[in-house]
C-alpha positions in Angstrom: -12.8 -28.9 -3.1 -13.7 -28.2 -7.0 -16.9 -26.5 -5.5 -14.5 -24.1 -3.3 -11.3 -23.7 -6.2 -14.9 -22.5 -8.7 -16.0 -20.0 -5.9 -12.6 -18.5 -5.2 -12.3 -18.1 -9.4 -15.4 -16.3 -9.4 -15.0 -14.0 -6.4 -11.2 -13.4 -7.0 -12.1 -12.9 -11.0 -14.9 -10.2 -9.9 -12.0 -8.7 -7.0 -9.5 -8.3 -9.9 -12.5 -6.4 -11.9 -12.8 -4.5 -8.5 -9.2 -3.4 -8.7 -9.0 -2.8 -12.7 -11.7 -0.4 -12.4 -10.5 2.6 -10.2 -7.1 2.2 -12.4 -9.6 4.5 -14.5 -12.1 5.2 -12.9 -10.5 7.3 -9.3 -7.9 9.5 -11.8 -11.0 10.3 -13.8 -13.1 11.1 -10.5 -10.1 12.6 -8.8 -8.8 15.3 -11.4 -12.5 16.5 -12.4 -13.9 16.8 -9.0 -10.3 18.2 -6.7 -9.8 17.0 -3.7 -12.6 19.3 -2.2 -15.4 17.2 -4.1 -14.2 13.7 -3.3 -14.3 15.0 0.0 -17.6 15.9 -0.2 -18.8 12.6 -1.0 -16.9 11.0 1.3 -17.7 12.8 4.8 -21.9 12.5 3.8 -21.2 9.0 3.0 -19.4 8.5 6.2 -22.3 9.4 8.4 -24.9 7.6 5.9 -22.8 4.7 6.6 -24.0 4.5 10.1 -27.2 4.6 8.6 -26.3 1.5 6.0 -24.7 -1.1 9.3 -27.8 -0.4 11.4 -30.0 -1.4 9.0 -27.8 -4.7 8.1 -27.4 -5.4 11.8 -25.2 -8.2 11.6 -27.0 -10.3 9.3 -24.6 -10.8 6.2 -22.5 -12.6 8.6 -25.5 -14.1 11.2 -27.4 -15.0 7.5 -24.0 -16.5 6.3 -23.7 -18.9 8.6 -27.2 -19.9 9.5 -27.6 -20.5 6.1 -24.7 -22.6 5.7 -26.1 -24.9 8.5 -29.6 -25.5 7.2 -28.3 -27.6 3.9 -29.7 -27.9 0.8 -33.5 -28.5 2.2 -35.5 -25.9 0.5 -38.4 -25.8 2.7 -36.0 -25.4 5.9 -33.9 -22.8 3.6 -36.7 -20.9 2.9 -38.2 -20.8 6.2 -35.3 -19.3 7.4 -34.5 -16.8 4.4 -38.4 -15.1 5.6 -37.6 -15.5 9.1 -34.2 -13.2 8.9 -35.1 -11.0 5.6 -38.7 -10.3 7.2 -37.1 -8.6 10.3 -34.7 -7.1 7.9 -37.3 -5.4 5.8 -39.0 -4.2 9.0 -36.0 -2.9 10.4 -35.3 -1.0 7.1 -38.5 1.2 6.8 -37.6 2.4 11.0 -34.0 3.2 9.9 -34.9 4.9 6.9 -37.2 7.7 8.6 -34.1 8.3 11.3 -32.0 8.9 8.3 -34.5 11.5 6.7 -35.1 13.0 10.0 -30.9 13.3 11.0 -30.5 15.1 7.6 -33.4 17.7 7.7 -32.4 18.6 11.4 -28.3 19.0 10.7 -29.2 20.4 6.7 -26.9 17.9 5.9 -27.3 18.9 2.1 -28.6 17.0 -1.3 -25.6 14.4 -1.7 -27.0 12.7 1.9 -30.1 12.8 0.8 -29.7 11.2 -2.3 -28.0 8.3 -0.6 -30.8 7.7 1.4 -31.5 4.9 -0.9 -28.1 3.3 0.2 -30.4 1.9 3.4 -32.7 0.4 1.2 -30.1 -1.3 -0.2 -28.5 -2.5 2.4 -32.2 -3.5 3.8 -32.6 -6.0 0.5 -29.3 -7.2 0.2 -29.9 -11.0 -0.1 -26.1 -11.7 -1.0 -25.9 -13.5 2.7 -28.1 -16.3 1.4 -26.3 -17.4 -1.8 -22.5 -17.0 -0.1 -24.5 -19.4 3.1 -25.4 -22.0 0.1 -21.9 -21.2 -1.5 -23.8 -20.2 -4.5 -20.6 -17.5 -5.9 -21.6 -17.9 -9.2 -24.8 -15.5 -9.7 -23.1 -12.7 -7.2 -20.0 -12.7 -9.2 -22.2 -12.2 -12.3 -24.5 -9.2 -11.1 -21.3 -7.2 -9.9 -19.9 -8.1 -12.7 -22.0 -6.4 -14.9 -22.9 -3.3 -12.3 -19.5 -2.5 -12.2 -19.4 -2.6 -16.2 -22.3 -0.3 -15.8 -20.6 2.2 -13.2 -17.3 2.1 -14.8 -18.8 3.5 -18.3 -21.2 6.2 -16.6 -18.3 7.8 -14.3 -15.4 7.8 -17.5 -18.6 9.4 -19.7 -20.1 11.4 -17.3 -18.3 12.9 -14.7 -16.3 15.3 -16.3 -15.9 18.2 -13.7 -16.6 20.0 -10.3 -19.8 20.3 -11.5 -20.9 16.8 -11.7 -20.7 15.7 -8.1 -24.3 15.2 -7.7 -24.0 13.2 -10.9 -21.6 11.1 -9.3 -23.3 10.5 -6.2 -26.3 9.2 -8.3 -24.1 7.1 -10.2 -22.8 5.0 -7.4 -25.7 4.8 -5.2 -28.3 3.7 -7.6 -25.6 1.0 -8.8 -25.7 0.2 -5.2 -29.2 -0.3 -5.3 -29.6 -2.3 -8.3 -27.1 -5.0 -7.2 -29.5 -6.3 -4.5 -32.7 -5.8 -6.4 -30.8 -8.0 -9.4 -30.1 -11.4 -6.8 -33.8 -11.0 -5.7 -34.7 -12.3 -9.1 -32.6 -15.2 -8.7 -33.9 -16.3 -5.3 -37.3 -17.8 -6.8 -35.5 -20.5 -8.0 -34.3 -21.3 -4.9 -37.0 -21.0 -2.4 -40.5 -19.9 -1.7 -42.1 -17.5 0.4 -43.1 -18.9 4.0 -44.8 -16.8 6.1 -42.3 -16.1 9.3 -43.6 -16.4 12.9 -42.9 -13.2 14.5 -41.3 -14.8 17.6 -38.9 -16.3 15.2 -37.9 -12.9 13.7 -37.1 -11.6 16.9 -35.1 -14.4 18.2 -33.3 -14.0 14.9 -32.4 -10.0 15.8 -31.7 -10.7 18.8 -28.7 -13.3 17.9 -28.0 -11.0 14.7 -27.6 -7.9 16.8 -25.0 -10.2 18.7 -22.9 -9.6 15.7 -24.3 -5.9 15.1 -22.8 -4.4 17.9 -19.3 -5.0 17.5 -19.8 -4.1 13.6 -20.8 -0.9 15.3 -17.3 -0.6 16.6 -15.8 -1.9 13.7 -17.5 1.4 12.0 -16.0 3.7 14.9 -12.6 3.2 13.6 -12.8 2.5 9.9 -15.1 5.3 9.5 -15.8 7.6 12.2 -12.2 9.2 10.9 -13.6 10.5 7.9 -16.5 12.0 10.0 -13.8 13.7 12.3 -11.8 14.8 9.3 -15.1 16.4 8.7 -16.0 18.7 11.0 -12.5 18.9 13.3 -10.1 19.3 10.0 -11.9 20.1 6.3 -13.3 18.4 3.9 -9.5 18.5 1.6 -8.4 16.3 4.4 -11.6 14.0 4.0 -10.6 13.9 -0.1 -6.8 13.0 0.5 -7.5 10.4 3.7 -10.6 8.8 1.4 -8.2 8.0 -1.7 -5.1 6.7 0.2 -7.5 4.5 1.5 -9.3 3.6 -0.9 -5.7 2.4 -2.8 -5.3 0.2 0.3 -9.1 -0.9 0.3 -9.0 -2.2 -3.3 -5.7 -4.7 -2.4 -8.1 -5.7 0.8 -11.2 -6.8 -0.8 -9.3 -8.9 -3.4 -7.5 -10.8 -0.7 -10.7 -10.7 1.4 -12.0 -13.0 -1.1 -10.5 -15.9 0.1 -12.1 -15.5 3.0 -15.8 -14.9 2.1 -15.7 -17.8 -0.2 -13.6 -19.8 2.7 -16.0 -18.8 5.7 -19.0 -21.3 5.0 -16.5 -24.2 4.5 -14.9 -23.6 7.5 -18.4 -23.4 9.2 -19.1 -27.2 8.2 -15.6 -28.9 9.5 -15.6 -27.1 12.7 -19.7 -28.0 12.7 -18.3 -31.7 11.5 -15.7 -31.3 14.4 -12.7 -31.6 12.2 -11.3 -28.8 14.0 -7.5 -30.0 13.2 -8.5 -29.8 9.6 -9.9 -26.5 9.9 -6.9 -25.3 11.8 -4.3 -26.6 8.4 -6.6 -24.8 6.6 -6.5 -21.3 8.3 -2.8 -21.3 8.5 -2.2 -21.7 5.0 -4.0 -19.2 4.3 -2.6 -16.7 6.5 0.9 -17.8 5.3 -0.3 -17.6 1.3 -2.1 -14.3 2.5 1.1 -12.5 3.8 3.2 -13.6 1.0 0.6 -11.7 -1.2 0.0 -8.7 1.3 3.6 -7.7 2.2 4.0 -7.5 -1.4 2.0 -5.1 -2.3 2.1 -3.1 0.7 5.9 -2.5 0.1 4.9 -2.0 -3.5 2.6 0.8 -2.7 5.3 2.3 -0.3 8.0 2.1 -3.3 5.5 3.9 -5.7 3.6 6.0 -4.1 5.8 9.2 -4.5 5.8 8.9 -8.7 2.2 7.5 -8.7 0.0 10.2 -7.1 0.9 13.4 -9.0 0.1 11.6 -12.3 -2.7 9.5 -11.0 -4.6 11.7 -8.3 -3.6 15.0 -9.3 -1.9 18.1 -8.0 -5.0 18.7 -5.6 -4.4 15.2 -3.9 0.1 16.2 -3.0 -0.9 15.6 0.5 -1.4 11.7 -0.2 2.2 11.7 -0.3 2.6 11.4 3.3 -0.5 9.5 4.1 -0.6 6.7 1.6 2.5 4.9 2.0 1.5 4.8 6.4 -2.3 3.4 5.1 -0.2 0.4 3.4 0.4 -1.0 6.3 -3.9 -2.0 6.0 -2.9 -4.0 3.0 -1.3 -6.7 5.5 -3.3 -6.2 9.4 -6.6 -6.4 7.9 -6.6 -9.5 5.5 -4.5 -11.0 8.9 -7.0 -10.1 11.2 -10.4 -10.7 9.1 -9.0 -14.4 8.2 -8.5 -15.4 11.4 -12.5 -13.8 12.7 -14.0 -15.2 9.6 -12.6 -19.0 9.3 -12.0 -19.8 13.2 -14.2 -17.1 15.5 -17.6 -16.8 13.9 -17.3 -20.3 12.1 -17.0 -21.8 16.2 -19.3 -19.3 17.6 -16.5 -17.6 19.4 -18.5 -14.2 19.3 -17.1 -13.3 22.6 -13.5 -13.7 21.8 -14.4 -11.9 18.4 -15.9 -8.7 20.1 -13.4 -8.1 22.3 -10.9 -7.2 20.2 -13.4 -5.0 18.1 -14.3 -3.1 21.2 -10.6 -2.1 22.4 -10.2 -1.3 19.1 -13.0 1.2 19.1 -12.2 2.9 22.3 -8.8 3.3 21.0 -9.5 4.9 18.2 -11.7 7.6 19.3 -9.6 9.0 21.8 -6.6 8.2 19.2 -8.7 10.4 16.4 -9.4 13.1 18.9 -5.9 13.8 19.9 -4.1 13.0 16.4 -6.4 14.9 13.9 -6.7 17.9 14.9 -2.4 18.1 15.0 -1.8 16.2 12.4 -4.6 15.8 10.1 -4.7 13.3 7.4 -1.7 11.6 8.9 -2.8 11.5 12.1 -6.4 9.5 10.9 -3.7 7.1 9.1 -1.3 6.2 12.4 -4.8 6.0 14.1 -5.8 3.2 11.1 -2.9 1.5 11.2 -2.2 1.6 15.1 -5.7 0.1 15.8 -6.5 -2.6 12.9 -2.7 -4.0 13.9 -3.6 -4.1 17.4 -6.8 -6.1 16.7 -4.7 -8.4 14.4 -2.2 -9.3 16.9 -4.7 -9.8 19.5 -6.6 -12.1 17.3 -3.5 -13.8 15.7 -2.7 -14.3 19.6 -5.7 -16.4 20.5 -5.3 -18.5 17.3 -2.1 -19.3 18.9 -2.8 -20.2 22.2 -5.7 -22.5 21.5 -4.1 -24.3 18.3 -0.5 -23.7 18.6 -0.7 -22.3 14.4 0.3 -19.2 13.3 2.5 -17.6 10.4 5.2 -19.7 9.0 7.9 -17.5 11.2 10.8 -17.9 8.2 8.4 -17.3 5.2 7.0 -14.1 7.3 10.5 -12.6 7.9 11.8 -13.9 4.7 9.1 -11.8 3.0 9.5 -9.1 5.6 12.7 -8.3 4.5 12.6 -9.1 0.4 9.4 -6.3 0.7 12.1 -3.5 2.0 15.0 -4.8 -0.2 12.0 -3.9 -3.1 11.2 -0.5 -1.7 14.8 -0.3 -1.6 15.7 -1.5 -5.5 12.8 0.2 -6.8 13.6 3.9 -5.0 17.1 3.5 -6.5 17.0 2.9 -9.3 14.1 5.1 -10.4 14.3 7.9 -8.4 15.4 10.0 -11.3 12.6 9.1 -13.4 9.5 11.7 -13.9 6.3 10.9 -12.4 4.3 9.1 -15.5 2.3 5.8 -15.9 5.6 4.7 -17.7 7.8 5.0 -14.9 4.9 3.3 -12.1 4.9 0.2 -14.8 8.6 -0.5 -14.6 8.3 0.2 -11.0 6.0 -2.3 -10.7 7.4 -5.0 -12.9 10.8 -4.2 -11.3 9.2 -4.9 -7.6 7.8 -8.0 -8.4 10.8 -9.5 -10.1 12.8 -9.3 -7.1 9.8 -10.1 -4.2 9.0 -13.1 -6.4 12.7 -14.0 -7.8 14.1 -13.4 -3.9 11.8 -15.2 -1.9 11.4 -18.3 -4.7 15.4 -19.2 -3.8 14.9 -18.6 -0.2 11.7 -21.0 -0.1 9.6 -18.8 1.2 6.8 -18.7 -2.0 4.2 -20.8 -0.5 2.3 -20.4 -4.1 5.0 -23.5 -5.1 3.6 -26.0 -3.2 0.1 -25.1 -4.5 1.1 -24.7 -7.9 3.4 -28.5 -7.3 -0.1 -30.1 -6.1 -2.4 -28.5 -8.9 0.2 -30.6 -11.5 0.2 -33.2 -9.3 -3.6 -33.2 -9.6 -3.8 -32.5 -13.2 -1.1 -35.5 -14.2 -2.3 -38.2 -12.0 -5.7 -36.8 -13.7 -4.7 -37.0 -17.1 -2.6 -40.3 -17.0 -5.7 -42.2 -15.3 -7.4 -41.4 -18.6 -4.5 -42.2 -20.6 
């Protein structure tokens, strides 16, 4: 358990980073390039993207867990680290000429081609093997110190319209040198085995088992901005890209919990204590919502006063996209817990793809009616409509086999304390101007009465933790005594 509580510090303290850093770094970004250049960005990215998950092909969640099930042996751990980064590396150098031949035929313009190197990243990302060995620590660290890196460059150097291609370089080579930086670490932990080729293609062929839903995973979290694209503009593209990025920065801090939580689960379902896993999921969920519907109905409250200060005048569309895109904050942690810590740790692939693939099929013909009416909005209704449907369908099979879910008081409880927040908070400030003065008291405001309301209503699930964690530390410290 120490081993897990130091993991979740390190990933959650590199999330929070994660989150502290567009504070500056998207208002900086956002006022010198307009709308028009984030969007930019953002629809060649979208299509490189495709690019970047074929060349992963479902091994940072195959490498994951076949990592966590070889052990500490290193001769077994570096036989397989060969086996599935050989195919990898093989698979890179094919991808990598399809992406330099897509561009040159569709003159898809310098800012894709400067990405390019965002598939050899993705082709020498080892961060599968040190999460599979639950080896936080030296991950943690390199971001760490990329994002340092990043977040200096963008506040120095981009300064206007101008700079795009700047930017661009910016944040792909940091890309870049975050896998590059772990490969220095791996010699320490295994040594090079020559795979057997057989081997390798065993391993693609059970990795491509979790590469194809990934594939619709990226039809509707990405394909949007793609459409936005080419059926709407690339203003659309800008306003859709930060709304969700806002929503994307909450996600990958609560994500955390689950990447560190994944290979745990992995070994007490491979231990067969399923029951235990089962506890263990459902507190999560329940500590996850209480965080979630939080800040979703935080974002909600302050999203009218925050983006003319914080995005700019070129982003006033946001206002009606960003507080539907909140909605993220609390289906996707939901629905990623539940594939991470009881589907893929059980091998429940099947169940698991499912629920990707309606989602996919959805959303295309969703995105092809919606945008071209409604635009922006209509790529956020899609969003929300599909990543909710995949959580309810997963939450339903967690369900049925275990008979676990949400806690169904604390989920209402909160429910309702996050609207009597949006409510407080619109009141009381809705006179105020639109300054990072009036977004602080909004804040501080909203989390006074989520955490006061729900704390006499018992539905703060952090008490118990924090109650045990004392419980810990004074049975701990009079032992000594």
């Amino acid at each position: 358990m120490n081993k897990i509580r130091k993991n979740l510090i390190y990933q959650s303290s590199y999330q929070v980073l994660k989150i502290l850093m567009p504070l500056i770094t998207v208002p900086v970004v956002s006022h010198s390039l307009g709308s028009s250049g984030v969007g930019q960005y953002a629809f060649a990215n979208s299509i490189a993207q495709y690019f970047v998950l074929t060349t992963a092909l479902g091994l940072p969640l195959y490498g994951t867990r076949e990592i966590a099930r070889v052990g500490d042996n290193e001769s077994l751990l570096s036989k397989k680290f060969w086996v599935l980064e050989g195919f990898s590396i093989l698979l890179t150098g094919i991808v990598l000429v399809c992406y330099l031949i897509t561009g040159w035929i569709f003159n898809l313009g310098t800012i894709y081609f400067i990405q390019s190197l965002l598939v050899i990243a993705a082709g020498l990302d080892v961060s599968w093997f040190f999460m599979g060995i639950e080896d936080f620590k030296k991950i943690t660290l390199v971001n760490f110190l990329l994002q340092i890196i990043t977040f200096l460059l963008i506040i120095t150097q981009i300064n206007s319209s101008d700079d795009l291609i700047k930017y661009t370089i910016i944040l792909t080579f940091a890309t870049v040198l975050n896998p590059l930086t772990l490969w220095y670490f791996l010699k320490k932990k295994i040594h090079f085995i020559k795979p057997v080729f057989s081997e390798m293609l065993f391993a693609l062929k059970e990795s491509m088992i979790l590469f194809i839903p990934q594939v619709a995973i990226i039809l509707y979290t990405n394909l949007n901005k793609t459409m936005l694209g080419t059926l709407g503009n690339k203003n659309f593209v800008g306003i859709f890209s930060n709304a969700l990025l806002v929503t994307t920065v909450f996600i990958t801090l609560i994500s955390s919990i689950d990447t560190v939580l994944m290979p745990h689960a992995t070994r007490l379902f491979s231990q067969n204590k399923h029951n235990e896993g089962y506890v263990m999921i459902q507190r999560v969920l329940d500590f996850e919502a209480y965080l979630t519907i939080a800040i979703a109905s935080g974002i909600i409250a302050l999203s009218d006063k925050l983006i003319p200060w914080f995005f700019g005048s070129s982003f006033a569309g946001m206002n009606a996209v960003l507080p539907i895109l909140s909605l993220l904050v609390i289906v996707i942690p939901g629905g990623m817990s539940i594939s991470r810590q009881y589907l893929i740790p059980q091998n429940r692939i099947k169940e698991y793809n499912s629920s990707v693939y309606l989602g996919a099929v959805i959303s295309v013909i969703l995105n092809f009616m919606l945008i071209p009416i409604l635009g922006a909005v209509g790529a956020a209704i899609v969003s929300v409509a599909v990543e909710a449907l995949i959580w309810l369908i997963r939450l339903w099979d967690f369900w049925k086999n275990t008979h676990l879910s949400y806690s169904r008081w604390q989920f209402t409880v909160n429910a309702l304390t996050g609207i009597i927040m949006i409510f407080v908070i619109k009141c009381l400030t809705t006179n105020m101007s639109a300054t990072p003065t009036t977004t602080i008291i909004q804040a501080a405001l909203g989390a006074s009465v989520y955490l006061v309301l729900t704390t006499i209503l018992k539905a703060n699930p952090a008490l118990p933790l924090l109650k045990q964690f004392w419980d810990d530390f004074s049975n701990k410290r009079y032992g000594h005594s």
